[in-house]
MARGUMI-379265 format. One record per residue (C-alpha): residue number from 1; residue in one letter; x, y, z. Coordinates in steps of 0.001 Angstrom, whole numbers, padded with zeros to 6 digits. Layout:
! MARGUMI-379265
(NUM; 'a'; (X; Y; Z))
...
***
This chain:
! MARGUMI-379265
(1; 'x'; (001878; 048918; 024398))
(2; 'x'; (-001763; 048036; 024255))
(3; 'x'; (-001747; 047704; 020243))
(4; 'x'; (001468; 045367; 020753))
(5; 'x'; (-000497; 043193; 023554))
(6; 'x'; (-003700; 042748; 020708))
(7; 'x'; (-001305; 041430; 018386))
(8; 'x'; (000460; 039406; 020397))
(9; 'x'; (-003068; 037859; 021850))
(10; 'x'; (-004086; 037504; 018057))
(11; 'x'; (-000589; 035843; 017035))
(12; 'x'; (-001174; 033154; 019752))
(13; 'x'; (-005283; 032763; 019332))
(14; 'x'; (-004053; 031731; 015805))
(15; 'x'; (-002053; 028918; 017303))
(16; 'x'; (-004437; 028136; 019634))
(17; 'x'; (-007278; 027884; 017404))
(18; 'x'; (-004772; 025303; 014748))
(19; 'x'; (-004341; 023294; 018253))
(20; 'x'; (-007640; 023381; 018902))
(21; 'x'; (-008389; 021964; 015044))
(22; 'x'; (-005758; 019451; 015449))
(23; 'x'; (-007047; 018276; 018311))
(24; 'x'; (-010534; 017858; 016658))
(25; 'x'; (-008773; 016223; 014056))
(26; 'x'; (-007100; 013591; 016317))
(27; 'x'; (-010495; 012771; 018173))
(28; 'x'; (-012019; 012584; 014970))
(29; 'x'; (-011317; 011761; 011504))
(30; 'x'; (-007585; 010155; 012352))
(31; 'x'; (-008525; 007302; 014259))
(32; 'x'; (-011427; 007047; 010991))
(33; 'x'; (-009259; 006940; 008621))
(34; 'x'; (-006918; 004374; 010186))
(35; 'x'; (-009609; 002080; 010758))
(36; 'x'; (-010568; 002553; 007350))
(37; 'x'; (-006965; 001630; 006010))
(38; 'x'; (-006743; -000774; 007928))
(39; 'x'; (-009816; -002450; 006611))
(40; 'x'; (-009274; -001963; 003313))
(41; 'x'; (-005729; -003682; 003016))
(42; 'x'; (-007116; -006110; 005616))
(43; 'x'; (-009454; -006714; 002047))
(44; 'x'; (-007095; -006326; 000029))
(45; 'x'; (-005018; -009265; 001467))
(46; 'x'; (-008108; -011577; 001510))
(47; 'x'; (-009119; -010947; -001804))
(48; 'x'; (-005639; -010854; -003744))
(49; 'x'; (-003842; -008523; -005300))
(50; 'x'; (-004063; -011120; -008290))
(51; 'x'; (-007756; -011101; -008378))
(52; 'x'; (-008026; -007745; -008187))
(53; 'x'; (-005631; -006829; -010782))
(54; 'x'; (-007727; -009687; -012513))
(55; 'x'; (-010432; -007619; -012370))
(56; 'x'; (-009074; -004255; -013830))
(57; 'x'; (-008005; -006292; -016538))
(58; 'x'; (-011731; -007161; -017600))
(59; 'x'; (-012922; -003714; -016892))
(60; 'x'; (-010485; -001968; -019693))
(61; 'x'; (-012322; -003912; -022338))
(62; 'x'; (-015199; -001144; -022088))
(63; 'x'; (-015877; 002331; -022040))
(64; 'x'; (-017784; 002188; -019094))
(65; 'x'; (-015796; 000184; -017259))
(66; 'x'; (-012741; 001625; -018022))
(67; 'x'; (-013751; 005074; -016728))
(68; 'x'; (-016202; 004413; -014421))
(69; 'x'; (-014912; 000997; -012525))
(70; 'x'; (-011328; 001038; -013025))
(71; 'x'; (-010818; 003990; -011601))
(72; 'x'; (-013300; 003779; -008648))
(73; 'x'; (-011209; 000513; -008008))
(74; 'x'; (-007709; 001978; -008307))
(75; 'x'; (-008710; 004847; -006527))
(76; 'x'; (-010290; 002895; -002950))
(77; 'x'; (-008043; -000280; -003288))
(78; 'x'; (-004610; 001045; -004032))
(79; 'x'; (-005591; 004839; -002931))
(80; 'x'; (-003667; 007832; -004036))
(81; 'x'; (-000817; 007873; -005635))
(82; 'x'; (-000555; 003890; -006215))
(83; 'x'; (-004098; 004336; -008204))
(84; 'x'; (-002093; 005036; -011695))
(85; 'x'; (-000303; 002239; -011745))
(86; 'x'; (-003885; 000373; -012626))
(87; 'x'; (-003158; 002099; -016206))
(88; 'x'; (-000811; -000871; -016683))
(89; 'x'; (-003592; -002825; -018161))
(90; 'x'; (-004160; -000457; -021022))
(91; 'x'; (-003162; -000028; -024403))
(92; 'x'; (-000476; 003540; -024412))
(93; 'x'; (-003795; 005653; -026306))
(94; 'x'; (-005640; 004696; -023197))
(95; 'x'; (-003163; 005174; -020312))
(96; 'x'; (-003369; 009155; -020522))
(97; 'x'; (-007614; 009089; -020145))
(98; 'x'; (-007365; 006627; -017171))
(99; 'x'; (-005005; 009141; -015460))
(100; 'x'; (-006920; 011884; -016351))
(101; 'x'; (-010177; 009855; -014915))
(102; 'x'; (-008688; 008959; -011890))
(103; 'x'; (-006663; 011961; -010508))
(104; 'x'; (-010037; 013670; -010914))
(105; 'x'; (-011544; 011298; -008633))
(106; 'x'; (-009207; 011049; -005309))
(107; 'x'; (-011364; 013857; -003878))
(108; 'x'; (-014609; 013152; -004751))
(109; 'x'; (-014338; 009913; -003132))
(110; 'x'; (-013607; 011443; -000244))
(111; 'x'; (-016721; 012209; 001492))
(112; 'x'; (-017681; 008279; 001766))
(113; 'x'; (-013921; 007013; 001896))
(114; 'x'; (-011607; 009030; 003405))
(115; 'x'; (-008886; 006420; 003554))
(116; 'x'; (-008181; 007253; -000359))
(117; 'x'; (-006431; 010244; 000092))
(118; 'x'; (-005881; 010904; 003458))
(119; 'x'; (-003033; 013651; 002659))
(120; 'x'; (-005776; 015904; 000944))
(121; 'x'; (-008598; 015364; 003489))
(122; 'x'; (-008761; 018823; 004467))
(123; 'x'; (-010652; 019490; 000689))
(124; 'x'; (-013382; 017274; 002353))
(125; 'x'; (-012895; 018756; 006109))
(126; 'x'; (-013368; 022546; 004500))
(127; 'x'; (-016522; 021502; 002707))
(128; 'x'; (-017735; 019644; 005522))
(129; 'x'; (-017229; 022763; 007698))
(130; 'x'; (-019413; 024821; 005630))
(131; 'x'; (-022140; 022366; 005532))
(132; 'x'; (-022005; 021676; 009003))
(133; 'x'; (-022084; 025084; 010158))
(134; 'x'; (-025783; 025797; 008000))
(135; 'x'; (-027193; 022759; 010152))
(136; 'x'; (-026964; 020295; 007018))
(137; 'x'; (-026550; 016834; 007194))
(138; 'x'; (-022934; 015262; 005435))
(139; 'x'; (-024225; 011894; 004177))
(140; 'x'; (-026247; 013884; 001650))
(141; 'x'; (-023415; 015903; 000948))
(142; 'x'; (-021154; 012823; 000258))
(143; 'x'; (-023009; 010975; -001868))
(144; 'x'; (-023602; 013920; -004289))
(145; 'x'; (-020019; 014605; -003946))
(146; 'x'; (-019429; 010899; -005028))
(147; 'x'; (-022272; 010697; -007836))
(148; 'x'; (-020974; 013862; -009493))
(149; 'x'; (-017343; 012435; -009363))
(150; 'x'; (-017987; 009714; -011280))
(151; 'x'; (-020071; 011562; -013863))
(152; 'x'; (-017110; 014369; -014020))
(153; 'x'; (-014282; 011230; -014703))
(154; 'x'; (-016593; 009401; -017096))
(155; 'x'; (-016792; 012182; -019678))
(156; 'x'; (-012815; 014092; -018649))
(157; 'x'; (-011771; 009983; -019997))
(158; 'x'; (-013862; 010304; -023219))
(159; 'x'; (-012441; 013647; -023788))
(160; 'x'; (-008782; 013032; -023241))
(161; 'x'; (-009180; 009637; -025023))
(162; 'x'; (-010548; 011059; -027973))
(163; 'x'; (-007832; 013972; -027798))
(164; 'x'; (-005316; 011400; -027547))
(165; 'x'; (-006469; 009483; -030417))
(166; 'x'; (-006222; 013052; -032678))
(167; 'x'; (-002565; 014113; -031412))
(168; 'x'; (-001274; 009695; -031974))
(169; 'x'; (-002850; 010544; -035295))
(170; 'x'; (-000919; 013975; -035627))
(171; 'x'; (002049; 012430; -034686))
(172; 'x'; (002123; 009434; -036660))
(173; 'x'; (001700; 011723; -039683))
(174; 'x'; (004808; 013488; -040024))
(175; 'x'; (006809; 009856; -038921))
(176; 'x'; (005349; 008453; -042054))
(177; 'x'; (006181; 011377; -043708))
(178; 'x'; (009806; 011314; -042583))
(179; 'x'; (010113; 007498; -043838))
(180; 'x'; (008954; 008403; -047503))
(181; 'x'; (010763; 011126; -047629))
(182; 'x'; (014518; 009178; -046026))
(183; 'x'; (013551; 006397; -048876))
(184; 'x'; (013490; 008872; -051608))
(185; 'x'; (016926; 010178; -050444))
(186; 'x'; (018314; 006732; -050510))
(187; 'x'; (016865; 006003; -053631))
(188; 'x'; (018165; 008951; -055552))
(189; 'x'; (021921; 008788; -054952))
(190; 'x'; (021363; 004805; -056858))
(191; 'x'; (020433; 006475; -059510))
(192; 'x'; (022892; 009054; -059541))
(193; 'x'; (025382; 006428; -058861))
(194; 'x'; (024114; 004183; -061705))
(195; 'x'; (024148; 007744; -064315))
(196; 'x'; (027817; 007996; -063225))
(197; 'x'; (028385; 004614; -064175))
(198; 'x'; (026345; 004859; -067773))
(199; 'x'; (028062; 007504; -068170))
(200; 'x'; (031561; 006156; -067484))
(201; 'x'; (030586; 003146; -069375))
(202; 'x'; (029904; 005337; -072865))
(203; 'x'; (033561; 007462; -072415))
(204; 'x'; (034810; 003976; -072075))
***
């Protein structure tokens, strides 16, 4: 009976401690984050969707930009999953990078804006726990988290544009290929056709 009452006790500590998380939760980062979506389509609506979308248009032109800025701006304006749709802007060998670049950065961002992906804030909220626990401050912690983010997207969107440029190549190849090779069989029954004919012609 006493083993059954200790794991009974444990079965409902483990609830308990969840409620008690929850409840930290609700007295902490919730009403943060809603104040933080709130502002941010609050800015959203004063600067205009058409300026903004103005702006992701001028920062595909470059390298930098493209990885760097247009995902930073997808990522905090339109937050996660809306963020991909920024790829509209971008020529079809581009559009897989820019994903690439910016599903690698709705976490990082996290640590400074939370509102970005608020359904994967407990990758933040674990990290945070560890840090907080060892006495260390989170501001340091989030703008390393940040800095590092946008290194790690910068070079993931060189290396999946540069591997998309190789498999458009590959592919393009063998479509070329295909084209030669359906004009050669349309040529050859002409010929055929016109050796039937000669052919006729000299029995005639």
């Amino acid at each position: 009976m006493e083993i059954a009452a200790r794991i009974a006790e444990g079965f409902i500590g483990m609830f308990q401690r969840g409620g008690t998380q929850f409840v930290g939760l609700v007295t902490g980062i919730i009403p943060l984050l809603i104040v933080l979506m709130t502002a941010v389509n609050a800015l959203v609506r004063l600067i205009g969707p058409e300026r903004i979308d103005k702006v992701a248009m001028i920062s595909s032109r470059n390298v930098l930009l493209r990885y760097l800025v247009l995902p930073f701006l997808a990522v905090f304006f339109l937050t996660n999953p809306m963020a991909y749709t920024m790829g509209r802007f971008l020529p079809e060998k581009q559009k897989p990078a820019f994903y690439d670049a910016a599903v690698s950065f709705v976490h990082p961002i996290l640590g400074l804006f939370p509102h970005a992906n608020p359904g994967e804030i407990f990758v933040w909220a674990g990290i945070a726990a560890g840090i907080t626990k060892l006495g260390l401050g989170l501001g340091d912690l989030a703008i390393r988290y940040f800095l590092v983010g946008l290194l790690v997207i910068f070079i993931r969107g060189l290396v999946t544009e540069r591997i998309t440029a190789i498999m458009w190549a590959r592919r393009s190849a063998p479509e070329g290929q295909g084209e030669e090779a359906t004009s050669a069989t349309e040529a050859a029954p002409a010929v055929e056709t016109g050796g039937a004919a000669f052919a006729s012609g000299e029995e005639a």
